[in-house]
VMD Tcl script that draws the C-alpha trace (Angstrom):
set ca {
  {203.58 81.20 6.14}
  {203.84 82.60 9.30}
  {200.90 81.47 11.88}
  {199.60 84.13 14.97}
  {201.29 81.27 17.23}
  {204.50 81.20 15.88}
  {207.11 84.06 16.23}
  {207.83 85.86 12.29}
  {211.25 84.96 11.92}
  {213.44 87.24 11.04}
  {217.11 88.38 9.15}
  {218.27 91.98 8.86}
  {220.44 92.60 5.05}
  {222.34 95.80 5.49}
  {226.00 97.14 5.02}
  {226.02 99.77 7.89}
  {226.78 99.02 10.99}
  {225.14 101.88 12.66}
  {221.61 101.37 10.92}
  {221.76 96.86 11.45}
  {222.58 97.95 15.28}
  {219.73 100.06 15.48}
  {217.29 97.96 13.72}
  {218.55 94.87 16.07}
  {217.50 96.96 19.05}
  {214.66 97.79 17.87}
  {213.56 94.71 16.54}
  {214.84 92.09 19.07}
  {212.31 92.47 22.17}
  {209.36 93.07 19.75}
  {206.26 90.67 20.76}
  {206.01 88.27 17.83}
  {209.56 88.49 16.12}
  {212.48 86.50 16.25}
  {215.50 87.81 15.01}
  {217.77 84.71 13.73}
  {220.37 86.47 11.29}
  {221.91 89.66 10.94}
  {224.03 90.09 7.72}
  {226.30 93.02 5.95}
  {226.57 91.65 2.27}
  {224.87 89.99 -0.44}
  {227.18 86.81 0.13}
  {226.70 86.39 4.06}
  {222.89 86.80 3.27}
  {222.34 84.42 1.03}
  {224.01 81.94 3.48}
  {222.11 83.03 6.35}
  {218.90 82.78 4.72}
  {219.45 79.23 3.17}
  {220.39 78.48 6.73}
  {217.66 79.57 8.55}
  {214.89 80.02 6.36}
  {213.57 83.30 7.67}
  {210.35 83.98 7.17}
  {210.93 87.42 6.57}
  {213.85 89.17 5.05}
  {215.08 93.36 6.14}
  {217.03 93.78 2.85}
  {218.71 97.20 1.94}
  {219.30 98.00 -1.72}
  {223.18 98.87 -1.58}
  {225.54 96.42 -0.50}
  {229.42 95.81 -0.83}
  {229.33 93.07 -3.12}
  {226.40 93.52 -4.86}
  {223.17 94.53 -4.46}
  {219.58 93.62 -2.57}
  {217.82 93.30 -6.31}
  {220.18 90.08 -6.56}
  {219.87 88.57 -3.25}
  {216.04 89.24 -3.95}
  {216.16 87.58 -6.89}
  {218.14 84.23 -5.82}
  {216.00 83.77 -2.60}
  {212.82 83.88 -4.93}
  {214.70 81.14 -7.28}
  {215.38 79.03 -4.50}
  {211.39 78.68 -4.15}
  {211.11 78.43 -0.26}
  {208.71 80.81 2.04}
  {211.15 83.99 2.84}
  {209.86 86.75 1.92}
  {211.30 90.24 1.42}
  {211.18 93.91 2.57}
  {213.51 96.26 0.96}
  {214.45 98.95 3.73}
  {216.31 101.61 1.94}
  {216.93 105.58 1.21}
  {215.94 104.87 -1.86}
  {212.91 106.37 -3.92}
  {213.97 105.84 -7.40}
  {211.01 104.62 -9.32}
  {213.64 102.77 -11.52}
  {214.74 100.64 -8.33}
  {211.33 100.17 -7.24}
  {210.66 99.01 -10.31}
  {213.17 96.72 -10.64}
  {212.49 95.50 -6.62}
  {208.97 94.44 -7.53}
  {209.81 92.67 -10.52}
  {212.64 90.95 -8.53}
  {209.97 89.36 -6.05}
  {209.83 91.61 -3.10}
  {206.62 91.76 -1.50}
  {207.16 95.10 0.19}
  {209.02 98.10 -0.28}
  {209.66 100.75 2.82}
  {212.10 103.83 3.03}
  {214.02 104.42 5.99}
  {212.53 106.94 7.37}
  {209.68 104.91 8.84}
  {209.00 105.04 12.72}
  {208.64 101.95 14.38}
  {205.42 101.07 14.45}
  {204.87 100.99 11.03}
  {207.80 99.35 10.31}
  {206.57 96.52 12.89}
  {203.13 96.48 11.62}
  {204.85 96.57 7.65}
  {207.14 93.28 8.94}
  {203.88 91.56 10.31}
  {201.52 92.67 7.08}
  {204.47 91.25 5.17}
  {204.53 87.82 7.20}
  {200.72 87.36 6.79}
  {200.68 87.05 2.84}
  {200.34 90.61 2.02}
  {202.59 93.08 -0.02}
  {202.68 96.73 1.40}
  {204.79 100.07 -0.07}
  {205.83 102.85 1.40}
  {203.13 105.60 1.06}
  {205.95 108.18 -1.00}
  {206.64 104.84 -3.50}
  {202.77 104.41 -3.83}
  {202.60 107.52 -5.48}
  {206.06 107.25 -7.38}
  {204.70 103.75 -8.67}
  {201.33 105.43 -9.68}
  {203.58 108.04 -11.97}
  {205.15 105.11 -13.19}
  {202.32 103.38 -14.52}
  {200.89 106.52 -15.65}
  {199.67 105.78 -19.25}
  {197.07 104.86 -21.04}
  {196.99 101.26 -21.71}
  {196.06 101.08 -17.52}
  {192.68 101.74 -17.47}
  {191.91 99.43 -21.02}
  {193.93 96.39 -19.27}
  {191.96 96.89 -15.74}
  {188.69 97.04 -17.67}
  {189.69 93.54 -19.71}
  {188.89 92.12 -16.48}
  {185.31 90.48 -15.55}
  {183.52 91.57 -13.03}
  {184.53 89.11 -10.58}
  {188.21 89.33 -11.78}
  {188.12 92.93 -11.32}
  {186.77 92.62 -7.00}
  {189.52 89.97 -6.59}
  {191.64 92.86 -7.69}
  {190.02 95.52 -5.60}
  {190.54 93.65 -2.85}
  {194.04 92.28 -3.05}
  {194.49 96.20 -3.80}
  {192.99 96.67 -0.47}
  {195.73 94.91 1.30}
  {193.99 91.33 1.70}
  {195.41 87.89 1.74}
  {193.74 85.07 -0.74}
  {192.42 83.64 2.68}
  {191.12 87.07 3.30}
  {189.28 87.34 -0.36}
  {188.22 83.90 -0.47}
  {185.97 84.56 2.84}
  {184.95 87.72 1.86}
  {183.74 86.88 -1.68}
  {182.53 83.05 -0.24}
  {185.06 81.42 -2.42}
  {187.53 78.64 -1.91}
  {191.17 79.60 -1.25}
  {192.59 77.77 -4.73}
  {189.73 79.90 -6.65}
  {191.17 83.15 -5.91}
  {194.43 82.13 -6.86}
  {193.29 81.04 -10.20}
  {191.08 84.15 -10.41}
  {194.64 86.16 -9.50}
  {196.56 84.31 -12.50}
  {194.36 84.74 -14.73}
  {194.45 88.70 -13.56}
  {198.50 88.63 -13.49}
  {198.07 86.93 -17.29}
  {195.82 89.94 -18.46}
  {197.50 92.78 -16.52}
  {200.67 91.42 -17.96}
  {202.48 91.48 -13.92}
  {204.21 88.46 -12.41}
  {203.63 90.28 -8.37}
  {200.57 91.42 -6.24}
  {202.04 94.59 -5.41}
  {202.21 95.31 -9.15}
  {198.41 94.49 -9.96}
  {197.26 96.01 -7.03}
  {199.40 99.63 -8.66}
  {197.43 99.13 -11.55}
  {194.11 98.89 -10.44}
  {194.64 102.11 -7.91}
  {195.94 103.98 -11.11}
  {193.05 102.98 -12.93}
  {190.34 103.66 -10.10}
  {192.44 107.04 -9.78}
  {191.62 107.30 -13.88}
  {187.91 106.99 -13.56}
  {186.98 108.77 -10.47}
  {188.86 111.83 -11.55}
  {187.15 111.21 -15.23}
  {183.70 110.99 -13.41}
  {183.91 113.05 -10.87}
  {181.98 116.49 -10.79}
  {183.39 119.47 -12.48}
  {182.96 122.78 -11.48}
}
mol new
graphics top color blue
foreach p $ca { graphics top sphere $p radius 0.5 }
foreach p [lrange $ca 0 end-1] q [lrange $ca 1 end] { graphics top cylinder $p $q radius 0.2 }
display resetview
């Protein structure tokens, strides 16, 4: 995990030249980052990331010999501390599916400006999982049904504000101060969540308890 002292390290993943040249100027003079890898297939990232163990990983979904779901999927096997930011034209909510359940902790089209994308790489390096607001929504269609709200409420009370709050962006450092917990307590409150919610990734639960909040306010809410 990536401390305010240390510099995020960081590989770009993508098979145009035009769009890993512009993210290296962007990215290279940026307080905080250092960029250690630039790579334009699935093969030649996988080798740069088992060689220097970025902490964070620019990964586009289509590439020449594969794709980023793969090379998503072997750098979570390997078990280390990279972790992953699909940057991509994509908005399929199959894809985005498929990218959260491969391990990727965030999720960002293209069309971000700079800032956001720096702040998204940062968020990312802290511990939390962030998506692009246009695949928030998408996701929320996704998980549009109504076994949502019954799983959510199948949570306890204290379950359910671990939830809110991991929803809310925050690490399990974050939560644990906030609720007055110890670190390894959230994370057994968060299994036990995953386990119920039937999700293996933070980005997932945190999709289901928006949908569900979305559920009840607009079930609540005043009518006219």
């Amino acid at each position: 995990m990536n401390t305010k002292t240390t510099p995020i390290r960081l590989v770009i993943v993508d098979d145009s030249e035009l769009v890993r040249v512009g993210l290296q100027t962007l990215l290279q003079g940026a307080t905080g980052l250092q960029l250690c890898g630039v790579a334009a297939s699935a093969a030649e990232a996988v080798v740069i990331c088992k060689r220097e163990h970025p902490d964070v990983v620019l990964l586009d979904i289509r590439l020449p010999d594969g794709n980023g779901i793969e090379v998503c999927k072997r750098l979570m096997a390997d078990g280390g501390d990279t972790r992953v930011i699909f940057l991509t034209s994509s908005s399929e909510q199959e894809i985005v599916d498929e990218a959260i359940h491969a391990g990727a902790h965030g999720y960002l089209l293209k069309e971000i400006n700079t800032p956001a994308l720096l702040q998204g790489i940062r968020d990312v390096a802290a511990g939390r999982s962030i998506l692009d607001p246009q695949i928030t929504a998408r996701l929320m269609d996704l998980l549009k049904n109504e076994r949502t709200k019954p799983l959510v409420a199948s949570l306890s009370p204290q379950e359910q504000r671990v939830l809110a709050l991991i929803a809310a962006g925050h690490t399990n450092k974050e939560v644990a101060a906030e609720m007055g917990l110890a670190e390894k307590t959230v994370k057994n409150y968060l299994s036990t969540v995953f386990e119920k919610l039937h999700v293996t990734r933070r980005a997932q639960a945190a999709a289901y308890y928006t949908q569900a909040a979305a559920r009840s306010l607009g079930s609540n809410g005043p009518s006219r």
